[in-house]
One Martini backbone bead per residue (centre of mass of N, CA, C, O) as a GRO file, in nm:
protein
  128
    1UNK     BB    1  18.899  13.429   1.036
    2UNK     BB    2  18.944  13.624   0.807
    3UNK     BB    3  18.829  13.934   0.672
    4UNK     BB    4  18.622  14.154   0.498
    5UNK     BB    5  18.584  14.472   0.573
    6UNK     BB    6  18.660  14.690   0.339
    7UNK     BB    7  18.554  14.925   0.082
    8UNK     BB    8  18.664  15.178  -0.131
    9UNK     BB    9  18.499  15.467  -0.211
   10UNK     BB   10  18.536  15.704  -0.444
   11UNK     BB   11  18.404  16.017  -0.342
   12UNK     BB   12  18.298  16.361  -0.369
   13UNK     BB   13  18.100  16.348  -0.105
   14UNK     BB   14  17.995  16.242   0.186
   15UNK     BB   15  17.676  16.318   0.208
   16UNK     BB   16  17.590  16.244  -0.065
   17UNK     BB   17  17.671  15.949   0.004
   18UNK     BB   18  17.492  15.899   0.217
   19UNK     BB   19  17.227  15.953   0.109
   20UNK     BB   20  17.209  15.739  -0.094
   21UNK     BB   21  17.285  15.487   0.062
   22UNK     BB   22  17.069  15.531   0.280
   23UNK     BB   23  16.779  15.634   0.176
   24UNK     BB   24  16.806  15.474  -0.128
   25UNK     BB   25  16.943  15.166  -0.011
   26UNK     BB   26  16.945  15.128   0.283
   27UNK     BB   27  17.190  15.194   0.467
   28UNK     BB   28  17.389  15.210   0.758
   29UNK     BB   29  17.548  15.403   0.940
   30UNK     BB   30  17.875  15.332   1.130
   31UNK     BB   31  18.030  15.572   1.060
   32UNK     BB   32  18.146  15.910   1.152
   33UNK     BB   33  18.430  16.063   1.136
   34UNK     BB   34  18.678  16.346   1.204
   35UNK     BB   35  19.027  16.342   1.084
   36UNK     BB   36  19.078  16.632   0.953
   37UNK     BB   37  19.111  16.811   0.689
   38UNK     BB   38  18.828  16.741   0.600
   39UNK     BB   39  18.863  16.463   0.692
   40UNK     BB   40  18.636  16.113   0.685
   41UNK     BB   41  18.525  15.855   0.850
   42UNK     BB   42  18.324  15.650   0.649
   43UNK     BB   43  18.100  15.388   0.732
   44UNK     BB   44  17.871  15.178   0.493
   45UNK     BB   45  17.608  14.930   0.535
   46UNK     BB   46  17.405  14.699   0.497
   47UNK     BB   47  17.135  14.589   0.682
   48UNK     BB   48  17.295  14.337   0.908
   49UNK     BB   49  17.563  14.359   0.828
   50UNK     BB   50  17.904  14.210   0.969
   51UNK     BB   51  18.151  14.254   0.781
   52UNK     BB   52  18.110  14.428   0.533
   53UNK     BB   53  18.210  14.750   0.401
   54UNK     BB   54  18.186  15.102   0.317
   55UNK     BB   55  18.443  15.330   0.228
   56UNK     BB   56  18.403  15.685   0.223
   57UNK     BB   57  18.620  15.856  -0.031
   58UNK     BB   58  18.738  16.160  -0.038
   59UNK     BB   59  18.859  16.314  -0.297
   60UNK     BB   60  19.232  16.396  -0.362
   61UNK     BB   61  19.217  16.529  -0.646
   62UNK     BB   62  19.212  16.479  -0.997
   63UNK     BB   63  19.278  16.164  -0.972
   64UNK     BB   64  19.017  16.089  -0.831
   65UNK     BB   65  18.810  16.270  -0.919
   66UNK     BB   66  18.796  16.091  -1.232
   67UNK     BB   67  18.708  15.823  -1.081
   68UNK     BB   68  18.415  15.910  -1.015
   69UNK     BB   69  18.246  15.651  -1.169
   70UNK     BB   70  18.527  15.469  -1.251
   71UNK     BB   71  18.680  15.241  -1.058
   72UNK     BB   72  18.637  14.975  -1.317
   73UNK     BB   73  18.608  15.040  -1.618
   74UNK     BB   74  18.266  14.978  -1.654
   75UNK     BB   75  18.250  14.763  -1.472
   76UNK     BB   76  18.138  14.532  -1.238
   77UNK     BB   77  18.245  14.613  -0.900
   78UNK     BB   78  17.971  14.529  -0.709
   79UNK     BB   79  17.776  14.308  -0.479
   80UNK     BB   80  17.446  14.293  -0.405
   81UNK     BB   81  17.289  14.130  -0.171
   82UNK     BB   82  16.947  13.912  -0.190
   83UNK     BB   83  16.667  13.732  -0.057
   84UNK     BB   84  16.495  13.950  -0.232
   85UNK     BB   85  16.458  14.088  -0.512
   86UNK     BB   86  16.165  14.208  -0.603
   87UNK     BB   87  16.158  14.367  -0.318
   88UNK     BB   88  16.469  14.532  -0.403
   89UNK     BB   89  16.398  14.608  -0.699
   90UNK     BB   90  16.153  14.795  -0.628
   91UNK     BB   91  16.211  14.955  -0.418
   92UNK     BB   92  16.453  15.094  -0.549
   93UNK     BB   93  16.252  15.225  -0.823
   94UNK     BB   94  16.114  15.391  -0.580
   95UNK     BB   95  16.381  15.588  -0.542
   96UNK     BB   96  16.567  15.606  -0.812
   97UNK     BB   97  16.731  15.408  -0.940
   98UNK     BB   98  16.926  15.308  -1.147
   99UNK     BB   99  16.892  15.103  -1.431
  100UNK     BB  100  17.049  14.910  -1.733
  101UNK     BB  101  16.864  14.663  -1.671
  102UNK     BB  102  16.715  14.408  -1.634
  103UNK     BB  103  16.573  14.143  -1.505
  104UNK     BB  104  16.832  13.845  -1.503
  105UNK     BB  105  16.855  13.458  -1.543
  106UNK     BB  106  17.105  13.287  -1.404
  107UNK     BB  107  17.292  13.056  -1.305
  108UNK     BB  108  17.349  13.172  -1.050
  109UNK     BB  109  17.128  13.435  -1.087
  110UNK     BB  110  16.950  13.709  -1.009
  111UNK     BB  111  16.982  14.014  -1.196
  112UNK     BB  112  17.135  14.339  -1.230
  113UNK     BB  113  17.173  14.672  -1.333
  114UNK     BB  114  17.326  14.900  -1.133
  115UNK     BB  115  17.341  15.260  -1.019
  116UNK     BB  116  17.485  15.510  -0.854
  117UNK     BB  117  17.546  15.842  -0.808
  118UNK     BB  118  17.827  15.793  -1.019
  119UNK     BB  119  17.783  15.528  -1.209
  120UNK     BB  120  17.862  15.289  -1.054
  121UNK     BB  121  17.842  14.948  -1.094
  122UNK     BB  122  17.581  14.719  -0.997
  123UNK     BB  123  17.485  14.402  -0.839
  124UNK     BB  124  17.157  14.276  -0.815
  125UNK     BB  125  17.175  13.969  -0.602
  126UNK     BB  126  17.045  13.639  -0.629
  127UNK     BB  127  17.141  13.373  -0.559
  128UNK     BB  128  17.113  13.024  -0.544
   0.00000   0.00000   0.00000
């Protein structure tokens, strides 16, 4: 069966884009490759995960920068699964991640809003 293998994410930089999900988020860096002309395949996945990845992708021009850090017009647009919330929620919030709410209850399961390093909403997600 096919699957989701990646999904691109237009970042300012590569080096500070890889910092911040390895060191911040602790994602493992799978991949980082030059392609020439300055530009490299830079893929980043959360620790353990087998399928769906991040390619960080180097802004190229001023259309592509305009959009860094609002690739979704301000909705959650990326969606991080935890089986542990309170375990990376608080983890998270010891490194620095910014959040824009609390963690709150839904019928779905328990969740919050954070930010990525530009800004990007990201649901911090435990389903039910």
């Amino acid at each position: 069966m096919p699957h989701l293998g990646l999904v691109a994410l237009v970042v300012r930089d590569y080096d500070e884009a890889i910092a911040f999900y390895v060191a911040v988020l602790g994602f493992e860096l799978r991949e980082n490759t030059p392609t020439g002309a300055g530009k490299r395949w830079v893929v980043v996945a959360p620790a353990g995960s087998r399928e769906t990845g991040l390619l960080l992708a180097k802004a190229d021009g001023q259309e592509q920068e305009a959009r860094v850090g609002d690739q979704t017009g301000g909705r959650v647009g990326l969606f991080l699964n935890t089986d542990d919330f309170a375990r990376d929620h608080e983890r998270m919030l010891a490194a620095g991640v910014r959040f824009a709410e609390p963690p709150r209850h839904e019928p779905y399961g328990t969740v919050a809003v954070f930010l990525d390093l530009y800004g990007n909403r990201w649901d911090l997600i435990q389903p039910r």
